[in-house]
C-alpha positions, 0 to 999 in steps of 0.5 A, a space after each residue: 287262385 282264380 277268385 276275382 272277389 275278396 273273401 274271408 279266410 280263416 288262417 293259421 301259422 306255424 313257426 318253428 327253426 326248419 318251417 314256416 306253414 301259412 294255411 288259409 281256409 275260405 269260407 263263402 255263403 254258399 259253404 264251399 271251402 277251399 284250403 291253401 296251404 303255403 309253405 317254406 322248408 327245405 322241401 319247398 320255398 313259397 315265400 313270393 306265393 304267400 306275399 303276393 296272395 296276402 297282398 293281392 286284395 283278394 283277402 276281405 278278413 281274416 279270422 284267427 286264435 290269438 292272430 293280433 298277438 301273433 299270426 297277423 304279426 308274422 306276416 307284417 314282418 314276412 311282408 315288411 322284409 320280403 326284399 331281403 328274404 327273397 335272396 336266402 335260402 329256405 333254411 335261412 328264411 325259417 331261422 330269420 323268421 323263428 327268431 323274430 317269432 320266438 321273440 313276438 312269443 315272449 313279447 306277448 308273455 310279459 306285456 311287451 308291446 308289439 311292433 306292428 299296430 296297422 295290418 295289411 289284412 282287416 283281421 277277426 281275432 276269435 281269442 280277444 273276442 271271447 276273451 279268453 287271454 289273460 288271468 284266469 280265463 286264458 284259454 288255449 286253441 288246444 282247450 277250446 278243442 277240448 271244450 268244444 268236444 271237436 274230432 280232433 285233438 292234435 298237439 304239435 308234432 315235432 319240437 320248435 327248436 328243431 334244426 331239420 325235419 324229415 319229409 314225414 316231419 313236415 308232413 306232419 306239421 302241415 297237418 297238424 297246421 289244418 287240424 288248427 284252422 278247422 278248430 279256428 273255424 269251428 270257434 268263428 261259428 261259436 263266435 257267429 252263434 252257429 254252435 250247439 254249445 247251448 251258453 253261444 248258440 244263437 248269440 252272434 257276437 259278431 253281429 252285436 259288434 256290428 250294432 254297437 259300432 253303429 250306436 255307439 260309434 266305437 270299433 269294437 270288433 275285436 274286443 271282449 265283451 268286458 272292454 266294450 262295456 268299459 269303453 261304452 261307459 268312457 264315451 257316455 261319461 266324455 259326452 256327458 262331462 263334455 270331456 274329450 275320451 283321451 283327456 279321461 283320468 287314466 288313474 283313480 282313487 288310491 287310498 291309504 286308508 278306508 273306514 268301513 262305517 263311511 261305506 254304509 248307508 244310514 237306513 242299514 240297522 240290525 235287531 238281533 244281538 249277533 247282528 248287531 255286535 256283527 255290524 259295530 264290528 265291521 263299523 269299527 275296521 279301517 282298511 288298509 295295506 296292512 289290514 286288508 281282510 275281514 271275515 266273520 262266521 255267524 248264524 242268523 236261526 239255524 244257519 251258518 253265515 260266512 261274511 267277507 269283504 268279497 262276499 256273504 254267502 251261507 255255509 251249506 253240506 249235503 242238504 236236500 229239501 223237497 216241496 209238499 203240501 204244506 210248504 214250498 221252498 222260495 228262492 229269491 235274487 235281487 235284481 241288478 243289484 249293484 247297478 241299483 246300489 250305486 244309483 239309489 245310494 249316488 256311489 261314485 268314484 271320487 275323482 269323477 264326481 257325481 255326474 259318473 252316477 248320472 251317467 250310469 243311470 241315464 244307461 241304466 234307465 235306457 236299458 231298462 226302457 228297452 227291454 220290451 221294444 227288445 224282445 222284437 228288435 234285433 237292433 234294440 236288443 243288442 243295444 240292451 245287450 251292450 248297456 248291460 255290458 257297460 253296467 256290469 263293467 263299472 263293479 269289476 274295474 271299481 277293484 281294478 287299480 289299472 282302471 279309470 274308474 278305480 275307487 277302493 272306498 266306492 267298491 266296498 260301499 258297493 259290497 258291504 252296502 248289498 251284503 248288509 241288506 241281505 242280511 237286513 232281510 234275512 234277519 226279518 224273515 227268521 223273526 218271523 218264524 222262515 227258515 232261510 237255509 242257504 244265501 249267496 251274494 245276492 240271493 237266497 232260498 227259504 223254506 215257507 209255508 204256503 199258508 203264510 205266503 203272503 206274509 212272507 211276501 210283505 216282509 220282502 216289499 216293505 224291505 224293497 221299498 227300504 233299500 230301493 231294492 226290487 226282488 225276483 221270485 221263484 220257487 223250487 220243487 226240490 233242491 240239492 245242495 253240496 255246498 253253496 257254490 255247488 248244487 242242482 234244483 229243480 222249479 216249479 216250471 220244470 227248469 233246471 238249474 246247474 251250479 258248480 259240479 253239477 253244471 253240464 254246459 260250462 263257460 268256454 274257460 272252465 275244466 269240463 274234464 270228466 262231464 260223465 259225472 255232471 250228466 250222471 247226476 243230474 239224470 240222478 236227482 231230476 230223473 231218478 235214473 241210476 248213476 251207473 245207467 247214465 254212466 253205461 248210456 253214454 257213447 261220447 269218449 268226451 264225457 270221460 276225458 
């Protein structure tokens, strides 16, 4: 190697019984990219090559996929055992390495904790970044491969467990180990916003962890986006309590039991009969271990409701609704809703007392006072970034029994408070003679003539002034509905908006599988253009995987 600076490398690890392959790829600012690939089988025996490099200084970072759960412990074990590796044969080296690799690998299934915690490289973990490890957004290299629409979809070409390789074999391996680093590769630039995926594109998420690692002085360039914004709310409680973070509580509120009606504010009251008897119902249920489950179907006019502990949404089937000249149709979302819940109703975990309100609501209030300086500072707007992470935090880990802030009883007076609301407004609004046709969480969509905007309009403020609510307004062309978690519409600005199957741009962990259909459909109902045309139009093999 001639390079006389650090450089960042982009790197990747093969394991199995008969190799170990090792492939890093630089990448510099002027785009030149130099691949070197170290390996040990008994074709070749690289291991001084690969400790010396690894340990020259000549490594600023490495960025990998899942590295910190496994490549960048491989090496430390390669380095840490170098002194007895040197005297084996290549053979010997790989099945001393397989074992220790075979059991990193099932450490990392169950939980296990990992030996090494300190590395001998600074290392950028693309995996954890994304969040993309655990529980239902677990996503896999060879996914995202997919996901990203990439050139090159490889699966590992011999088994694991094989006790020798051919030259071919080995060949194949090496291969197939480059193929993963320009995939790794490919991540870090979505990471970097350098990507035409359009939910990345231009968000630098590396950048942002550079600005929170500044304001918040927290070392986060390897947490998703969710840690951050739990750890940001642990720093801003410990500083606001004069708590040391390390003496936070580590466990929260378990509760037996959790009486509904003590999870509902007093201005929450009904006028229909459904909505009354709907209300006493709810008041009167306990929850508990045994009894954990609350769902009731109902109609407020014409329209199905289902609500649940998790949720209030409408019961849609293939619905369409276009504007005219006498009506428009006016869909409605409140905004922040349970960051504003929990303020304007002083929601708390109980074992951290009113000042984890105060807390959130001092970032709440920076946040929002951000937002325009935001618009034109990039330093600004990622700390606006960052305080919304932490807001949105606190409402996930309320459920998590793992979590500091864990209170079952704060969680549902969060949902059953939001829920009850809208349905307050609902039940105003089909009084007064509007048709609410469909209703998800925390939003809805109603069809009003244009003649009586304004009184619709005033139902909606004297309900905000209420609840302490604010609500978002737009409105729609035309909408098509296949049920309430799966339609397309169309605004009066011309955008258009994609839920469910109808989505063409998809979280990195969601089956994209057969996109033809999403991009057929939406030519359909916004263009009119025939579904076989769109089918007939396409020249990407991906759209049809």
């Amino acid at each position: 190697l001639e390079e006389t600076t650090s450089q960042t490398y982009v790197y990747d690890i093969e394991c199995t019984k008969a190799a170990f392959i090792v492939v890093f790829k630089q990448v510099d600012k002027s785009g030149t990219l130099k691949m070197f690939t170290y390996g040990i089988s008994s074709y070749c025996n690289s291991i001084t090559p690969i400790v010396d490099f690894y340990r020259s200084g000549l490594i600023k970072a490495v960025i990998g996929y899942n590295n910190l759960s496994y490549d960048a412990i491989m090496m430390e074990y390669l380095i840490e055992n170098y002194d007895k590796l040197i005297d084996m044969s290549a053979p010997e080296i790989t099945n001393f390495l397989y074992k220790y690799s075979q059991k990193v690998i099932e450490n990392s299934k169950y939980g296990v904790p990992q030996e090494y915690k300190t590395f001998t490289v600074p290392q950028i973990d693309c995996m954890k970044i994304l969040g993309l490890e655990y529980g239902p957004r677990a996503t896999s290299l060879k996914s995202l491969q997919f996901a990203l629409d990439l050139p090159e979809l490889e699966t590992m070409p011999s088994d694991h467990a094989k006790e020798f390789l051919t030259y071919s074999d080995y060949n194949a391996l090496v291969s197939y180990c480059h193929n993963d680093v320009r995939s790794t590769e490919s991540v870090y630039k979505l990471i970097q916003g350098d990507t035409d995926h359009k939910l990345h594109n231009g968000k630098n998420l590396l950048e942002l962890r550079q600005t929170i690692e500044e304001e918040f002085k927290l070392k986060c360039t390897n947490y998703s986006d969710i840690t951050i914004g739990d750890e940001i709310m642990k720093l801003s409680y410990a500083e606001s309590t004069g708590i040391d973070v390390k003496d936070l509580p580590r466990k929260g509120t378990f509760r037996s039991k959790i009486s509904f009606k003590d999870c509902i504010p007093d201005y929450i009251s009904f006028k229909t009969k459904v909505l009354i008897k709907l209300f006493e119902d709810l008041k009167a249920n306990v929850y508990s271990f045994n009894n954990s489950k609350f769902e009731r179907v109902f109609k407020i006019g014409t329209t199905e409701y289902i609500q649940a502990l998790g949720g209030l949404h409408s019961v849609n089937k293939g619905e369409i609704y276009k504007e005219n000249d006498l009506i428009e149709i006016v869909t409605a979302d409140v905004a922040s809703m349970y960051p504003r819940l929990i303020i304007s109703n002083n929601y708390y975990p109980a074992h951290l007392g009113e000042a984890f309100v105060k807390t959130f609501e001092t970032l709440y209030n920076r946040r929002i006072s951000s937002k325009k300086e935001a618009k034109s500072n990039p330093k600004v707007a990622a700390v606006v970034e960052a305080l919304k992470l932490a807001m949105n935090s606190v409402y996930g880990k309320l459920g998590s029994s793992s979590s500091w802030v864990f209170d079952k009883k704060t969680l549902y007076s969060v949902t059953l408070t939001g829920q009850l609301s809208v349905l307050m407004l609902i039940e105003e609004l089909e009084l007064a003679g509007f048709k609410v046709f469909m209703a998800n969480t925390d939003g809805f969509e109603t069809i009003v003539l244009k003649s009586r905007r304004s009184e619709y309009d005033e139902i909606c403020k004297k309900w905000q002034e209420k609840v302490k609510l604010e609500l978002e307004f737009d409105t729609y062309k035309s909408i098509f509905i296949r049920d309430v978690n799966n339609y397309i519409s169309v605004t009066s600005s011309d955008k258009v908006k994609k839920v469910g199957v109808f989505a063409t741009e998809k979280n990195l962990w969601k089956d994209k599988s057969m996109s033809i259909r999403a991009i057929a459909l939406e030519k359909y109902f916004v263009e009119g253009v025939p579904p076989e045309r769109s089918v007939k139009a396409s020249f990407s093999m991906s759209d049809f995987f």
